[in-house]
KENUZA-534214 format. One line per field, with one value per residue (C-alpha): x, y, z; residue number from 1; residue in one letter. Coordinates in pm, 1 decimal. Last residue first. Example, Ala and Ser with C-alpha at 12.3 -4.5 7.8 and 13.67 -1.06 7.14 Angstrom:
# residues 2
X	[1367.0; 1230.0]
Y	[-106.0; -450.0]
Z	[714.0; 780.0]
resi	[2; 1]
resn	[S; A]
This chain:
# residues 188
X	[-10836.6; -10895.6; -11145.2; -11023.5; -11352.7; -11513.5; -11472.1; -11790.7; -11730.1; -12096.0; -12141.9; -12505.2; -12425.6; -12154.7; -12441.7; -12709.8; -12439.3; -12418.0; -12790.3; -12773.1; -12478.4; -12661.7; -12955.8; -12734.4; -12602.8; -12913.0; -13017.2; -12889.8; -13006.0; -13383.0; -13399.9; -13270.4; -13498.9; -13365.6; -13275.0; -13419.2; -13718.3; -14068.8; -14264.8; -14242.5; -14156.5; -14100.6; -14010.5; -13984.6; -13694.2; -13711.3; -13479.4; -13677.7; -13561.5; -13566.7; -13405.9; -13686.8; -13571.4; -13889.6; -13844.6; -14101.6; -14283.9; -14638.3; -14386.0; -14204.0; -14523.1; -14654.3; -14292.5; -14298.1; -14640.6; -14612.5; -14300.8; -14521.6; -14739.1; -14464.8; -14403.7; -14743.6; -14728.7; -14884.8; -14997.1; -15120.2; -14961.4; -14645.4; -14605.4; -14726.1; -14476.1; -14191.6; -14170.1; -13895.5; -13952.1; -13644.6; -13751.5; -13549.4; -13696.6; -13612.6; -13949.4; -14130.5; -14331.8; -14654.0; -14523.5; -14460.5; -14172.7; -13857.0; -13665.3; -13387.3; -13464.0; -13237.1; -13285.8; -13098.0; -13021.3; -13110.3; -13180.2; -13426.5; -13513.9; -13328.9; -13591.5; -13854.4; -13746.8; -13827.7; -14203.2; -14167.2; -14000.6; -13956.1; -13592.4; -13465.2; -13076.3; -12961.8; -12623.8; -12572.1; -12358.4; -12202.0; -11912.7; -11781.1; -11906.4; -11675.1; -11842.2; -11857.8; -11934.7; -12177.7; -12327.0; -12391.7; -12561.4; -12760.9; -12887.4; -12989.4; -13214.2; -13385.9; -13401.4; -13575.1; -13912.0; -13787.7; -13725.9; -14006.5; -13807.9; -13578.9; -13857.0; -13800.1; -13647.4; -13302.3; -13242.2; -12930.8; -12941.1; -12740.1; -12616.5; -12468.4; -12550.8; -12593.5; -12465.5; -12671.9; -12985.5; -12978.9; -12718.1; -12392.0; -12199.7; -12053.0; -11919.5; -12152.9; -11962.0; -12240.2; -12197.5; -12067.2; -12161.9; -12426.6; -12489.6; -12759.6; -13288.2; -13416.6; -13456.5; -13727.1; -13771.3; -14158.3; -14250.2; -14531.6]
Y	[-9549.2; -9437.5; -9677.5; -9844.8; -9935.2; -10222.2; -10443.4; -10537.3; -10816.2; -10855.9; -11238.5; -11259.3; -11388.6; -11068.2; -10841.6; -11041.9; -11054.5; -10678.2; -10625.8; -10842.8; -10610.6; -10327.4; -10474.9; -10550.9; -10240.2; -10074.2; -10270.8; -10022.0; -9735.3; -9889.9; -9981.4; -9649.0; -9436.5; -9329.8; -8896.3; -8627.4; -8624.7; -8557.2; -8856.7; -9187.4; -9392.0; -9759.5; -9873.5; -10203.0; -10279.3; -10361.1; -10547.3; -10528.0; -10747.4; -10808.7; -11061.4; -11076.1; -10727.2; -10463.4; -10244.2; -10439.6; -10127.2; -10286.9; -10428.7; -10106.5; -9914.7; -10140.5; -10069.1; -9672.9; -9702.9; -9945.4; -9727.9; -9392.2; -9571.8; -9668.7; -9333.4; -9263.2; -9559.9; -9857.2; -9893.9; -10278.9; -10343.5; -10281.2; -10642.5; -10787.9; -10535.4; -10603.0; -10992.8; -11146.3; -10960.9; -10977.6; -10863.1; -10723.4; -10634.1; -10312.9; -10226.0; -10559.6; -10709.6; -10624.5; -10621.4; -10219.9; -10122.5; -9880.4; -9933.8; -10049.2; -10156.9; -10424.7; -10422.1; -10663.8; -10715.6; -10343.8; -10230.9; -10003.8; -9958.2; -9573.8; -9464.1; -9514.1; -9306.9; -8985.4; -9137.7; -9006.4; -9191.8; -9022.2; -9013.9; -9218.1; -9210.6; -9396.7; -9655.6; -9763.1; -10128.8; -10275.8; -9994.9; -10197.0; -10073.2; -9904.2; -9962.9; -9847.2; -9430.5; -9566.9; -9834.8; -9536.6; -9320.8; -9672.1; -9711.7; -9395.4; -9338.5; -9661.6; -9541.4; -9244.6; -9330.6; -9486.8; -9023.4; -8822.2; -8573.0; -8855.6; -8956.6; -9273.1; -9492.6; -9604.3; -9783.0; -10001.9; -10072.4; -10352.3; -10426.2; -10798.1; -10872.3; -11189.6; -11530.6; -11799.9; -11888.4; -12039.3; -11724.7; -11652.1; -11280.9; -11058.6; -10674.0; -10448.9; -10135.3; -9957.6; -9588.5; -9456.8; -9540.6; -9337.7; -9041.9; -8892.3; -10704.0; -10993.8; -11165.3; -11198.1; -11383.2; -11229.4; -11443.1; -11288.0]
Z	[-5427.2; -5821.8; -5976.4; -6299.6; -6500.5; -6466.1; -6809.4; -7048.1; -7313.8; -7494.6; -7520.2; -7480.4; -7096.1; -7040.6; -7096.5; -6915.2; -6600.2; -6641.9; -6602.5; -6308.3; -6136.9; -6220.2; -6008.8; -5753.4; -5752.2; -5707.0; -5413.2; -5146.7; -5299.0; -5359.4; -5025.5; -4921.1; -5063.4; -5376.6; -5360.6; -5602.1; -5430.6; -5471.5; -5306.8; -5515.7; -5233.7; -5231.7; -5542.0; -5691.7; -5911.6; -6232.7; -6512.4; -6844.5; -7107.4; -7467.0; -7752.7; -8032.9; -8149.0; -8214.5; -8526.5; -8703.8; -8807.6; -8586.5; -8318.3; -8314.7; -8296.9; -7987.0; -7846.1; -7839.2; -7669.2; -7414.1; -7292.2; -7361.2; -7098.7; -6912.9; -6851.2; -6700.3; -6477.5; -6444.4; -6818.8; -6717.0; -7100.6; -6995.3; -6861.1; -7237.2; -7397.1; -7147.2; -7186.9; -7064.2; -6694.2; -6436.6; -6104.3; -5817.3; -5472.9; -5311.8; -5161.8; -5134.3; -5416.8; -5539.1; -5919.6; -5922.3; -6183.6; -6116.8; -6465.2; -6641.5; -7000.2; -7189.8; -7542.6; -7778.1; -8138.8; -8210.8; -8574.6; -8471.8; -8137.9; -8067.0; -8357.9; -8114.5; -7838.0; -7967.3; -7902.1; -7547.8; -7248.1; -6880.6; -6880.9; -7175.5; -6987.1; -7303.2; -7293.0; -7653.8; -7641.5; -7957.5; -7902.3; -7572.5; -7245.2; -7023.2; -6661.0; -6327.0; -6421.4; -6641.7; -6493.1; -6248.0; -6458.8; -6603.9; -6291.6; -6181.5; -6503.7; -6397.2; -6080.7; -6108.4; -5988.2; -5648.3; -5567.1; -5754.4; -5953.4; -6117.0; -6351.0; -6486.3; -6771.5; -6819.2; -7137.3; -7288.6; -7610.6; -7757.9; -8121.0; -8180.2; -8565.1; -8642.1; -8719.9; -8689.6; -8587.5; -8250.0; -8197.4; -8279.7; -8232.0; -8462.7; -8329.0; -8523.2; -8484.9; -8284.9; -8176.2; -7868.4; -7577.2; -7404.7; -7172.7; -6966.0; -5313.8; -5369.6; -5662.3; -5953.1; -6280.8; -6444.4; -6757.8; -6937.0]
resi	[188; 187; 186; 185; 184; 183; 182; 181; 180; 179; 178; 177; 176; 175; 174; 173; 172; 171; 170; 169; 168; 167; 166; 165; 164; 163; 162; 161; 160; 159; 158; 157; 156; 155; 154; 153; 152; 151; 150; 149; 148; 147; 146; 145; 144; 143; 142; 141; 140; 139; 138; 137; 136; 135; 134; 133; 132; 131; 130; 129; 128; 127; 126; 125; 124; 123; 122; 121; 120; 119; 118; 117; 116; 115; 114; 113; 112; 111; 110; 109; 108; 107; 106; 105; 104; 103; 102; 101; 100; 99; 98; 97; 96; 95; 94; 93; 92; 91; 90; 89; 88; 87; 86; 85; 84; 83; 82; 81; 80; 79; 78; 77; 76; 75; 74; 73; 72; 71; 70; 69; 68; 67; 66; 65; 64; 63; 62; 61; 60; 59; 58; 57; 56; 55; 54; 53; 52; 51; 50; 49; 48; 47; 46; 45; 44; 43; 42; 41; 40; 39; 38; 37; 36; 35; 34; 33; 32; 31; 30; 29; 28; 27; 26; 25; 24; 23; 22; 21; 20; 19; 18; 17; 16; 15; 14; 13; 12; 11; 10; 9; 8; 7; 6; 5; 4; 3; 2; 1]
resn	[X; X; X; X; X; X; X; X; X; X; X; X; X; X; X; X; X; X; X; X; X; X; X; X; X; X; X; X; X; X; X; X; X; X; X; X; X; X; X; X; X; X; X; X; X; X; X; X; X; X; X; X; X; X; X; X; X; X; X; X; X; X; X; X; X; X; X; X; X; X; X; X; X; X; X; X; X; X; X; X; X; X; X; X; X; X; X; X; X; X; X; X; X; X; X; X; X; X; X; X; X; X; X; X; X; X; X; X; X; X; X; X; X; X; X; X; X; X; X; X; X; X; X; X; X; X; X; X; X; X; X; X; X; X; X; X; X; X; X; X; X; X; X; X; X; X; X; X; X; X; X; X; X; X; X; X; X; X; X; X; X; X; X; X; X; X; X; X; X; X; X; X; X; X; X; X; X; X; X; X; X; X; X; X; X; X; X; X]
């Protein structure tokens, strides 16, 4: 498991297929984007917070599926297939402190702890990709640790103020595998 970290219900429509070039070759460029998390119980929800608002910040070319996966069931699993790349937003504990960023390569082997009872639906819907080979060599989770997972529907405010950085990393992954993603025109 390799764990980078930082301080700190919609989708796109679907795929065209744009081309793109890899180590291997050509290939098919086909992203999914998902937010996981329970937005009842505040730091919980912001994966599903994060991709609202990369949604209201961001048009996202037709390679890109944007999916507010809530609190994950095995309906997710057909969302995995044929996917180039999977980036999954989500609040994760690593020990850090409230607010800080992580980047983990390896979601499966980090999802095997089963820390929370989303993430064990996560581990889940990706040990029966694997097994169906529905899994795509190219994926991330971007976390953030929580602080509070009271009921709430708000972020605590470490988490609020260090959500745009981590939509700003997820982004930055975007535009690095060559997906062209343009802010939106925000009204002054």
């Amino acid at each position: 498991m390799n764990l980078n970290q930082t301080e700190s219900n919609g989708k796109c429509p679907e795929s065209n297929k744009q081309q793109f070039l890899n180590d291997s070759g050509p290939s098919i460029l086909n992203v999914l984007i998902l937010g996981i998390g329970n937005i009842l119980l505040s730091d919980e929800g912001a994966g599903v917070r994060a991709v609202e608002e990369l949604q209201r910040r961001y048009d996202c070319p037709d390679s890109v599926e944007i999916v507010d996966g809530g609190t994950v069931g095995f309906e997710l699993l057909s969302y995995f297939e044929d996917r180039s790349h999977i980036l999954i937003i989500d609040a994760v504990k690593t020990g850090n402190k409230p607010g800080t960023i992580v980047r983990i390569d390896d979601p499966p082997a980090f999802l095997q702890k089963k820390i929370s009872p989303h993430q064990i639906g996560l581990a889940d819907v990706m040990g029966i990709a694997i097994i169906t080979d529905n899994m795509p060599q190219n994926i991330a989770l971007f976390g953030i640790e929580p602080k509070d997972l009271s009921t709430s529907l708000n972020l605590s405010t470490e988490i609020a103020k260090n959500l745009s950085r981590l939509i700003d990393m997820v982004v930055a992954e975007l535009k690095d595998i060559g997906v062209d993603v343009q802010p939106k025109n925000q009204p002054f």
